[in-house]
C-alpha positions as CSV (number, residue, x, y, z in Angstrom):
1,X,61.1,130.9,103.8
2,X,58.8,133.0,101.2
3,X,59.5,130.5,98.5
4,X,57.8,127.9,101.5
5,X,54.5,129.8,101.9
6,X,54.5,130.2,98.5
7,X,54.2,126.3,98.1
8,X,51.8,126.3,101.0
9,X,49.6,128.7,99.4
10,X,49.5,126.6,96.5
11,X,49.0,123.6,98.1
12,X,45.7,125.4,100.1
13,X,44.3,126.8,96.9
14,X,44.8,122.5,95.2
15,X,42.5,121.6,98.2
16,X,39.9,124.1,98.2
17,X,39.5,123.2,94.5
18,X,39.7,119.5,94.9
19,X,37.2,119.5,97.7
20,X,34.6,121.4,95.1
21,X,35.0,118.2,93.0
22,X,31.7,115.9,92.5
23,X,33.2,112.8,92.9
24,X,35.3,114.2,96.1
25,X,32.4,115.3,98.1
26,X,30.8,111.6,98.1
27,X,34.5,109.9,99.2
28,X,34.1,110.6,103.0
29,X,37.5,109.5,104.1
30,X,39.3,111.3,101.2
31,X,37.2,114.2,102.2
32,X,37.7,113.8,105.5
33,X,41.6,113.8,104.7
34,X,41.4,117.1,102.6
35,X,39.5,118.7,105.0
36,X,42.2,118.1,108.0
37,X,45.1,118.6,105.7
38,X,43.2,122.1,105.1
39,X,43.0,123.1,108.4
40,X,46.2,122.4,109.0
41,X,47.3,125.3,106.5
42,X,44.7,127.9,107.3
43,X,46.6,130.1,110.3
44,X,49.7,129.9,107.8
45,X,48.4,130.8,104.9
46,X,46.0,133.5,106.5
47,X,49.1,135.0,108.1
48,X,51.1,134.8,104.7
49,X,48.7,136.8,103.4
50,X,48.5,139.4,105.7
51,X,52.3,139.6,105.6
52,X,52.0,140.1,101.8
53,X,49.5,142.8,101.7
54,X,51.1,144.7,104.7
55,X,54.5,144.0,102.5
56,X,52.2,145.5,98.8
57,X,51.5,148.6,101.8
58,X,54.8,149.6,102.8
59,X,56.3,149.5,99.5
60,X,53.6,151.7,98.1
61,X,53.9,153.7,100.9
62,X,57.7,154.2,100.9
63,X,57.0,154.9,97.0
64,X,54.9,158.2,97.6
65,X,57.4,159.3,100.0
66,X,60.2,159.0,97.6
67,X,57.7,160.7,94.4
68,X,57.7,163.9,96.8
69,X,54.9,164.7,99.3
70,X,54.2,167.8,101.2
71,X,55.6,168.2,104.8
72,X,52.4,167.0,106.7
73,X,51.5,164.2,104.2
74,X,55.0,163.2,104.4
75,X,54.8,162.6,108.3
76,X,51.8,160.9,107.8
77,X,53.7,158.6,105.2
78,X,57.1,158.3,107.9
79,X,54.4,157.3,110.6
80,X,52.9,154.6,108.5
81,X,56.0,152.9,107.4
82,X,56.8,152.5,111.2
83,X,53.3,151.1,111.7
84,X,53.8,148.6,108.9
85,X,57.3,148.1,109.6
86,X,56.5,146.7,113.4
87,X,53.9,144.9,111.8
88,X,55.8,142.9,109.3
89,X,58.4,142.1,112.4
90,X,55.2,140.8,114.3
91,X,54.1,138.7,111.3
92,X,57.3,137.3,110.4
93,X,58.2,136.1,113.3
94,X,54.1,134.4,113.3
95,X,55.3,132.5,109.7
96,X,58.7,131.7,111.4
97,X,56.9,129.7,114.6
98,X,53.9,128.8,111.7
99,X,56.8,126.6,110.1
100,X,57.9,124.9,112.4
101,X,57.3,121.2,112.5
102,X,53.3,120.4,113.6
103,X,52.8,117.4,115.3
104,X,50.1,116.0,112.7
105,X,47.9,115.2,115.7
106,X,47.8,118.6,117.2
107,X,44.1,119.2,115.9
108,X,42.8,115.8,117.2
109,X,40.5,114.8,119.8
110,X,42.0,113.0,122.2
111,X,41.3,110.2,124.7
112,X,42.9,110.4,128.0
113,X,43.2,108.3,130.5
114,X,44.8,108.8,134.7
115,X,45.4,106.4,137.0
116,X,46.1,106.4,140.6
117,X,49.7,105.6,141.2
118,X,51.7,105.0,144.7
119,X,49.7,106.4,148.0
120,X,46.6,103.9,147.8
121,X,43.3,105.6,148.2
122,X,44.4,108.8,148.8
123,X,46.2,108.5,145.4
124,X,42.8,107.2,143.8
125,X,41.2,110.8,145.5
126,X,44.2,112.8,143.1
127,X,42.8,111.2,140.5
128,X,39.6,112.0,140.6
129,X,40.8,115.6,141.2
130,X,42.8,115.5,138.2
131,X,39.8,114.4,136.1
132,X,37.7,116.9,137.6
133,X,40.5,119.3,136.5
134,X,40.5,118.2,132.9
135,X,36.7,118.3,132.6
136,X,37.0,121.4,133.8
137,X,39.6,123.1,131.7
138,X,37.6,121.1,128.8
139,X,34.6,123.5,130.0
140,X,36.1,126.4,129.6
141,X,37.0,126.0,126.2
142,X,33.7,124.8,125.0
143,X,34.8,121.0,124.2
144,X,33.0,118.2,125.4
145,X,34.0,115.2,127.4
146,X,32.8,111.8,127.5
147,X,33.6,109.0,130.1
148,X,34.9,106.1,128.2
149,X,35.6,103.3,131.4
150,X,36.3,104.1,135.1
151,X,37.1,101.6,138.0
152,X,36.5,103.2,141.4
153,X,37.8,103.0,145.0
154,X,35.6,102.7,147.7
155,X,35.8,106.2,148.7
156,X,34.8,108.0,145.7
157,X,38.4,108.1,143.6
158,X,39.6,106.4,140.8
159,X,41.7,103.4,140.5
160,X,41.3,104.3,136.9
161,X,39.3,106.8,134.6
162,X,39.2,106.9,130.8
163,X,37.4,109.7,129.0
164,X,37.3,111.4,125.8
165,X,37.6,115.1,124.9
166,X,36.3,116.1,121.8
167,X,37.3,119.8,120.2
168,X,39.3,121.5,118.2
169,X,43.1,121.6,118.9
170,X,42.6,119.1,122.5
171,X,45.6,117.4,121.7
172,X,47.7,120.5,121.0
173,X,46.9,121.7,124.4
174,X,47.0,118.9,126.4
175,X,49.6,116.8,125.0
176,X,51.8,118.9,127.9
177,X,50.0,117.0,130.7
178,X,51.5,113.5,130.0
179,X,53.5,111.8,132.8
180,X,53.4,111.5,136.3
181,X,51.7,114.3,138.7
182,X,52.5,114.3,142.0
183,X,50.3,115.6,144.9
184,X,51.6,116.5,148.5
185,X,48.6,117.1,151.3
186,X,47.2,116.1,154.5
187,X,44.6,113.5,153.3
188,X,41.3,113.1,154.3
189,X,41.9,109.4,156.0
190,X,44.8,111.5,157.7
191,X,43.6,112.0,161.8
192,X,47.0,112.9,162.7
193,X,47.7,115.9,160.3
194,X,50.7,114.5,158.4
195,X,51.3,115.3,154.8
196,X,51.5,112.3,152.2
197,X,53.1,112.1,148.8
198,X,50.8,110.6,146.1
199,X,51.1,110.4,142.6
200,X,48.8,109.3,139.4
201,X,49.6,109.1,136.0
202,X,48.0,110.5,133.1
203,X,48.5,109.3,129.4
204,X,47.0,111.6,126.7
205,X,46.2,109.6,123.0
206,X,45.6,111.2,120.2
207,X,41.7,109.6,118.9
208,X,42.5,107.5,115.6
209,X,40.3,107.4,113.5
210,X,39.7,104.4,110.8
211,X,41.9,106.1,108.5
212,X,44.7,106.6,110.7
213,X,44.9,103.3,112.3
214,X,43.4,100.0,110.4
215,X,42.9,97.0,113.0
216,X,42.1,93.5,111.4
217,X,38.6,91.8,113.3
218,X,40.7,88.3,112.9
219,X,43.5,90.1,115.5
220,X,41.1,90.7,118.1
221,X,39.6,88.8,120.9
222,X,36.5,90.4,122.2
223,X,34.5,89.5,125.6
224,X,31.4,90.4,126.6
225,X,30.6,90.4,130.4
226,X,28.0,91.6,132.7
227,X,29.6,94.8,134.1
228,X,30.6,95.5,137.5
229,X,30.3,99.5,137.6
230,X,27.2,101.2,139.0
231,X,24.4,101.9,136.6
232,X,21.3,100.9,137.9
233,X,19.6,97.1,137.8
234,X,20.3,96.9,133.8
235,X,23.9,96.4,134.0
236,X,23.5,93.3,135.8
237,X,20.6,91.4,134.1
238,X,22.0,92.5,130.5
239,X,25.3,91.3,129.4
240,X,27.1,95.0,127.6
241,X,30.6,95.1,129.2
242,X,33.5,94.5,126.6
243,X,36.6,93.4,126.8
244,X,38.4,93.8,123.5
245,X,42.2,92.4,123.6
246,X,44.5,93.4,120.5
247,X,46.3,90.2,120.0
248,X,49.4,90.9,118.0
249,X,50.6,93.3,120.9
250,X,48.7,92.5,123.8
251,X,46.4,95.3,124.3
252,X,43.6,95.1,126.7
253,X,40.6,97.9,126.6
254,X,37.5,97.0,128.7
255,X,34.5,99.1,128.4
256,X,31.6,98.7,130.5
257,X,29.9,102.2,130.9
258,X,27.2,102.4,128.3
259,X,24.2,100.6,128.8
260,X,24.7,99.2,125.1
261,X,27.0,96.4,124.2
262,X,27.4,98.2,120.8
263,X,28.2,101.1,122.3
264,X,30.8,100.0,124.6
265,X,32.6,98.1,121.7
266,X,32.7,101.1,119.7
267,X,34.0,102.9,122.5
268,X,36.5,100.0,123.1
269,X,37.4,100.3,119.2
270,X,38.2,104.1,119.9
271,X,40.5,103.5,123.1
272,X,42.2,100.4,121.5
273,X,42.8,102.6,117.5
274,X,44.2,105.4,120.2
275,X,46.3,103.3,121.9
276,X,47.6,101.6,118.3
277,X,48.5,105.0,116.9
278,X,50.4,106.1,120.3
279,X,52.7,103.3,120.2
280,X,53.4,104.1,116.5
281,X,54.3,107.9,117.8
282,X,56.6,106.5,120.3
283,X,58.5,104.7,118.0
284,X,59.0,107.4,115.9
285,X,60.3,109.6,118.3
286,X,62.6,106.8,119.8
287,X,64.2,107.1,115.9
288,X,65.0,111.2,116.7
289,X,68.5,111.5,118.5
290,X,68.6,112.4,122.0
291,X,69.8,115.6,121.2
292,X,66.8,116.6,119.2
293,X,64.3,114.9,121.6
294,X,62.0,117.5,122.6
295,X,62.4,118.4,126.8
296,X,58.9,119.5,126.7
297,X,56.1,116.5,127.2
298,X,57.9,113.9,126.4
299,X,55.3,111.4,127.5
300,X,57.7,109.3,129.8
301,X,55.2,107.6,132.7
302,X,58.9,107.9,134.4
303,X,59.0,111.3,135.1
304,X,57.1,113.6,137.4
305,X,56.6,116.3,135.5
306,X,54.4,118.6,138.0
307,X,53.9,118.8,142.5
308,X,50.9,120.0,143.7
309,X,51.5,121.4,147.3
310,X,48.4,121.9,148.6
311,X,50.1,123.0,152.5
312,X,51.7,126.0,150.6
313,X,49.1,126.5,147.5
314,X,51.6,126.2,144.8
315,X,51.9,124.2,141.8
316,X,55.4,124.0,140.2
317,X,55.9,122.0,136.9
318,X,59.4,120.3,137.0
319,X,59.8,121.1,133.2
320,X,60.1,124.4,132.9
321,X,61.2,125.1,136.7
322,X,57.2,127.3,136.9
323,X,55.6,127.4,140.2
324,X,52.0,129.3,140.4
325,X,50.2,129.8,143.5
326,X,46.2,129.9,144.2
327,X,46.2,125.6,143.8
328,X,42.6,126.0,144.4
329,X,41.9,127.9,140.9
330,X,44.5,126.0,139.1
331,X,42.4,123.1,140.1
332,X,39.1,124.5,138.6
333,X,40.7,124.5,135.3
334,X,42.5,127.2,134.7
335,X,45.5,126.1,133.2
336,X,45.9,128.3,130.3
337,X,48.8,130.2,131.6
338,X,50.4,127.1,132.3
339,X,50.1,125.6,129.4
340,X,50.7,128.8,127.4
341,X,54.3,128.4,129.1
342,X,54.9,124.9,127.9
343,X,54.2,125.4,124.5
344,X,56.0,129.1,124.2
345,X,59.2,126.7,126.0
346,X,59.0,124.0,123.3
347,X,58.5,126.6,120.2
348,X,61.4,128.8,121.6
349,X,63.7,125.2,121.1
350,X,62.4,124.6,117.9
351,X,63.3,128.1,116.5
352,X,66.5,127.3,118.4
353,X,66.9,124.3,116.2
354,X,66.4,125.9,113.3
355,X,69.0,128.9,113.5
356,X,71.5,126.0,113.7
């Protein structure tokens, strides 16, 4: 493992030099590159160096002890071995997880996009309350979110809602909340009281950027439309709305939110590259064996991964067999401990992995 961080290390120090190159700092995407495959490294290498000094400590440490020290100075020594010895433990089980495979989109924005599924308007109502979630959660952690396309039901849901969250680490975090989510409630269209099931699904695409995900202009088909979505007299005298379709596989983004045709196309652009780079993710992962497929977020529209009860104020989430009560804060955004959950589930399998 050391001879690994040493590498890593290495490999950090190459890029901070590169980056200080002239002819580096005027090639954006090359920069741009560097500069993700550097943060990327930081933690590990931050924590690889606080494992080696703390190592450089106890050595020298357990070196005064053994040249002879007086009775109190010697306890003093005893008690700081222990200190550094619990803190080594601590920090080499921080480079053990810190290894572990990254999903190389982890640090991405990401573009997300829920949809109401069975239960007609009342599902359309879950999915506005999922979005209001999201935006929420997005809040709390100082990221910013952008609405991207929505088509709405009459009684202020969402057939459909795509958005944008931009900030550091959105896809780590949120990657989890992929699948189908399924609410159970008395809805408000309800007059006799009975509790419906509804569902919505919710994708979550890492954003590609140019780099990542190349798309020839002679493979697309792009519309422009006057758009349907409220927005004030503009939107209906001034063609904006796009329609971009991805011929080679079929891919359909409309955009109509902007008042600007440019803008909507580059939004279009952004949804279509995210789309591109998520189908090349699930092919890789259709490549790993079943038995290393990871049980945590695996993506599959199939699967109902979490129930909101709202009759009982619980919230269990089917993957790691978790159910939190107070629904009503869970539903202002805090999802941390949630979350938190999920990830510490999929790390513990990794290491799991690994020992084999």
């Amino acid at each position: 493992m050391m001879g690994q961080l040493e590498k890593l290390e290495k490999r950090y120090r190459e890029i901070d030099e590169t980056m200080a190159r002239p002819e580096v700092s005027t090639d954006l995407p090359r920069l741009q590159a560097l500069a993700r495959e550097r943060a990327s490294l930081e933690d590990v290498v931050k924590t690889y160096r606080q494992y080696r000094a703390a190592s450089r400590s106890l050595e020298e440490t357990r070196q005064m002890l053994d040249d002879g020290l007086d009775e109190e100075m010697a306890a003093l020594a005893r008690q700081e071995i222990d200190t550094l010895e619990a803190k080594l433990d601590k920090l080499n089980e921080a480079l053990r997880t810190a290894l572990l495979p990254r999903d190389p989109h982890d640090e991405k924005d990401i573009i997300m996009e829920i949809r109401a599924g069975t239960g007609g308007n009342e599902a359309a109502l879950f999915a506005a309350d999922l979005f209001r979630m999201y935006s929420r959660y997005a809040q709390r952690q100082g990221w910013k979110t952008d609405v991207m396309n929505m088509n709405e039901s009459g009684i202020g849901g969402f057939k459909e809602i795509i958005f944008e969250i931009k900030g550091k680490g959105a896809f780590s975090r949120l990657k989890y909340e992929r699948g189908v989510h399924r609410v159970q409630r008395v809805p408000i269209t309800e007059a006799s009281g009975r509790i419906h099931t509804s569902t919505a699904t919710v994708a979550v695409l890492p954003k590609a950027e140019e780099v990542d995900i190349h798309v020839n202009p002679d493979d697309l088909k792009v519309d422009i439309f006057h758009s349907g979505s409220a927005g004030g007299q503009n939107v209906n005298k001034v063609a904006t709305a796009v329609r971009m379709t991805h011929l080679p596989t079929g891919i359909v983004v409309v955009c109509q939110d902007e008042r600007s045709q440019l803008q909507n196309r580059t939004k279009a652009m952004a949804v279509l590259r995210a789309r591109l780079l998520d189908m090349e993710r699930q092919k890789q992962e259709e490549r790993i064996t079943s038995d290393r497929r990871s049980q945590v977020g695996t993506g599959e529209r199939a699967e109902k991964i979490r129930t909101y009860n709202y009759p009982q104020d619980r919230v269990s989430d089917h993957r790691v067999n978790i159910t939190l009560h107070n629904l009503p804060r869970f539903m202002e955004g805090e999802l941390d401990d949630l979350i938190d959950e999920l990830a510490t589930t999929e790390q513990s399998r990794q290491l799991e992995e690994q020992a084999v």
